[in-house]
C-alpha positions as CSV (number, residue, x, y, z in Angstrom):
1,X,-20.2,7.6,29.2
2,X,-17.1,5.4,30.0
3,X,-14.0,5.8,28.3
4,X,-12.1,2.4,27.5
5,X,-8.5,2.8,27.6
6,X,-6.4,-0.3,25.7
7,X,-2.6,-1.0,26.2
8,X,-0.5,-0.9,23.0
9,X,1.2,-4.7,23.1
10,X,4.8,-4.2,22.0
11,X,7.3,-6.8,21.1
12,X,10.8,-8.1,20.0
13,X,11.1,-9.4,17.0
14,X,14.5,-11.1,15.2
15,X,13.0,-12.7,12.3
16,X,11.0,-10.5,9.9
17,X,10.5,-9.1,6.3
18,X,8.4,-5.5,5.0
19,X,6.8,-5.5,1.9
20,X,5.4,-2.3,0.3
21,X,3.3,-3.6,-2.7
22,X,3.3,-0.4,-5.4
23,X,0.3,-0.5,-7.8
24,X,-0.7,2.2,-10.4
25,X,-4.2,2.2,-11.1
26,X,-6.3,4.2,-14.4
27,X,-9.7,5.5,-13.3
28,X,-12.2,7.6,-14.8
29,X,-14.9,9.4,-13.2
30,X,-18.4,9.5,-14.5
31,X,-20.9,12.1,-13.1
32,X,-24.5,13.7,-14.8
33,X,-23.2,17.4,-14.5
34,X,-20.1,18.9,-12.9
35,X,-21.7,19.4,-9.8
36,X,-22.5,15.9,-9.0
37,X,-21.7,15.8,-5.9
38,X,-21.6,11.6,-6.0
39,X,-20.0,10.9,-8.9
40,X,-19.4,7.3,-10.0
41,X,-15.8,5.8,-10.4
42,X,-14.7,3.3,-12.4
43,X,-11.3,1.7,-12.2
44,X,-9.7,-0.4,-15.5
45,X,-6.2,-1.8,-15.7
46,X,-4.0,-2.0,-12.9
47,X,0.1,-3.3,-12.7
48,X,1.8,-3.9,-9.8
49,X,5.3,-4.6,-8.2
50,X,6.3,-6.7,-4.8
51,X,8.9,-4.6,-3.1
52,X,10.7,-6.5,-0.4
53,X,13.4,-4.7,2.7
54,X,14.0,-2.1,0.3
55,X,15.3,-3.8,-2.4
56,X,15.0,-3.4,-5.9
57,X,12.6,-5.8,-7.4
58,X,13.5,-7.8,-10.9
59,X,11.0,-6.3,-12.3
60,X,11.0,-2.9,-11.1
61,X,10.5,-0.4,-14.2
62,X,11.3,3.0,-12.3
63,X,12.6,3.7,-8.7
64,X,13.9,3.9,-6.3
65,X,11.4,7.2,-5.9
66,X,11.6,9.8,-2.7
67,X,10.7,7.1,-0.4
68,X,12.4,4.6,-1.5
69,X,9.9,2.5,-3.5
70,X,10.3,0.8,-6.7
71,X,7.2,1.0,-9.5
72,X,6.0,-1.3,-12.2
73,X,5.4,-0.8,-15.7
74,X,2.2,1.9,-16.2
75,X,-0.4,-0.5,-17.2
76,X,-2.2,0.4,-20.8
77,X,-4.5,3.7,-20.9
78,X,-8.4,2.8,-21.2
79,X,-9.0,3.5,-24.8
80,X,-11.7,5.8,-25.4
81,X,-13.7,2.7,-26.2
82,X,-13.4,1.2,-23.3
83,X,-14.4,4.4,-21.1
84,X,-17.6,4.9,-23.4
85,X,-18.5,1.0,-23.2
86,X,-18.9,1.9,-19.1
87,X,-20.5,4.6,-19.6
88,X,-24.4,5.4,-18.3
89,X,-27.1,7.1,-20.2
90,X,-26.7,11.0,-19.1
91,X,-23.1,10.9,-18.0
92,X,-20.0,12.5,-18.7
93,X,-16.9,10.8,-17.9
94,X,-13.7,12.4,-17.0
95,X,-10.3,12.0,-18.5
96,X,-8.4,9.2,-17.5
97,X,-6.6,9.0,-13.9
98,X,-3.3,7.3,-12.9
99,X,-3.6,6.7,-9.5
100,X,-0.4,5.6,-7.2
101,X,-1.5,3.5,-4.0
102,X,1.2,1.8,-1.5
103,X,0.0,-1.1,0.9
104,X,2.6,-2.2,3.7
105,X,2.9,-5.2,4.8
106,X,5.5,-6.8,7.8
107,X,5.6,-10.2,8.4
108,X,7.5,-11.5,11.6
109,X,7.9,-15.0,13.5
110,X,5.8,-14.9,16.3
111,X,6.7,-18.4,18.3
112,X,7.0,-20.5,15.3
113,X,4.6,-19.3,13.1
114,X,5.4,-16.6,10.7
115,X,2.4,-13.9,11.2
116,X,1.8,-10.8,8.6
117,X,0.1,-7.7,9.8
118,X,-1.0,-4.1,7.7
119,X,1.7,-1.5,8.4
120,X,2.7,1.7,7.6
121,X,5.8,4.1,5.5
122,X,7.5,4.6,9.0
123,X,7.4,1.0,10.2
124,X,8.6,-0.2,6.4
125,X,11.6,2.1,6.3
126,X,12.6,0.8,10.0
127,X,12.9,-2.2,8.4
128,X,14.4,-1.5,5.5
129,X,17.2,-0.1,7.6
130,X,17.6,-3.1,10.0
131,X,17.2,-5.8,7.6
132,X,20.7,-5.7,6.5
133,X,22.1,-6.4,9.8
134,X,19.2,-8.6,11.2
135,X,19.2,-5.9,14.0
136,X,16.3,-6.6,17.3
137,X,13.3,-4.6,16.4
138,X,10.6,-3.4,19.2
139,X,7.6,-3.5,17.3
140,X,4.3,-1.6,18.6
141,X,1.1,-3.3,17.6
142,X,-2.2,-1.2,17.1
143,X,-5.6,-1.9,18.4
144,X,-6.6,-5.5,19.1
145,X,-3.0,-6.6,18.0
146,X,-4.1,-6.5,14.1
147,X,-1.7,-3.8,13.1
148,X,2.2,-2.8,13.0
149,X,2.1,1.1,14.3
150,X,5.3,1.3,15.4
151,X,9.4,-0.5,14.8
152,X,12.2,1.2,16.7
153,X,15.7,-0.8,16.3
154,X,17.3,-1.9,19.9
């Protein structure tokens, strides 16, 4: 079977931004017996918080955590009502779970458009560190150019 190798494009950006949107999310599980091995998930209220080149957000409630993030208010605890009003005939839900999620975001002027592309916690900190200066960045896009992998300052 052939093998297709693709090239990584890589450019140089001046112009950009990195967003890390910070989201806390309750869940509960609901499954017929502890063993279920495909247990159904439901998710209920969810806040979350814009954080832009590292700074600290207006309405930032804790932060700036290990990596540098600012997070929102928790939002309200499903209320036992709530969880039971979901619920299916036979199953058992599980105790409420706050979940933490990240999603990266860079958004650069390519020509004269401003384009935005999924990144990661590497590429965002890069940023973070260069946007004060408005220093070069070589940027390293992923497969079929959709992606940020990779920022290294020149």
């Amino acid at each position: 079977m052939p093998i297709a190798l693709t090239s990584c494009t890589t450019l140089t950006i001046n112009q950009y931004q990195a967003t890390a949107q910070t989201t806390y999310t309750w869940q509960v599980k609901y499954s017929t017996s502890p063993s279920d091995k495909l247990p159904r998930f439901e998710t209920f209220a969810a806040t979350s918080l814009l954080n832009r080149n590292g700074q600290q957000p207006p309405d930032a409630v804790t932060g700036p955590d290990d990596q540098g993030l600012w997070w929102p208010a928790l939002p309200p605890r499903p209320t036992v009502d709530q969880i039971e009003q979901r619920q299916k005939p036979q199953e058992q839900p599980s105790t409420p779970e706050l979940l933490k999620s990240v999603n990266y975001q860079i958004t650069y002027i390519e020509g004269s458009k401003p384009r935005t592309l999924p990144t990661n916690y590497q590429v965002y900190r890069q940023v973070v560190k260069a946007y004060p200066a408005q220093r070069p960045l070589q940027l390293t896009l992923g497969v079929n150019n959709s992606s940020v992998e990779k920022a290294e300052p020149l």
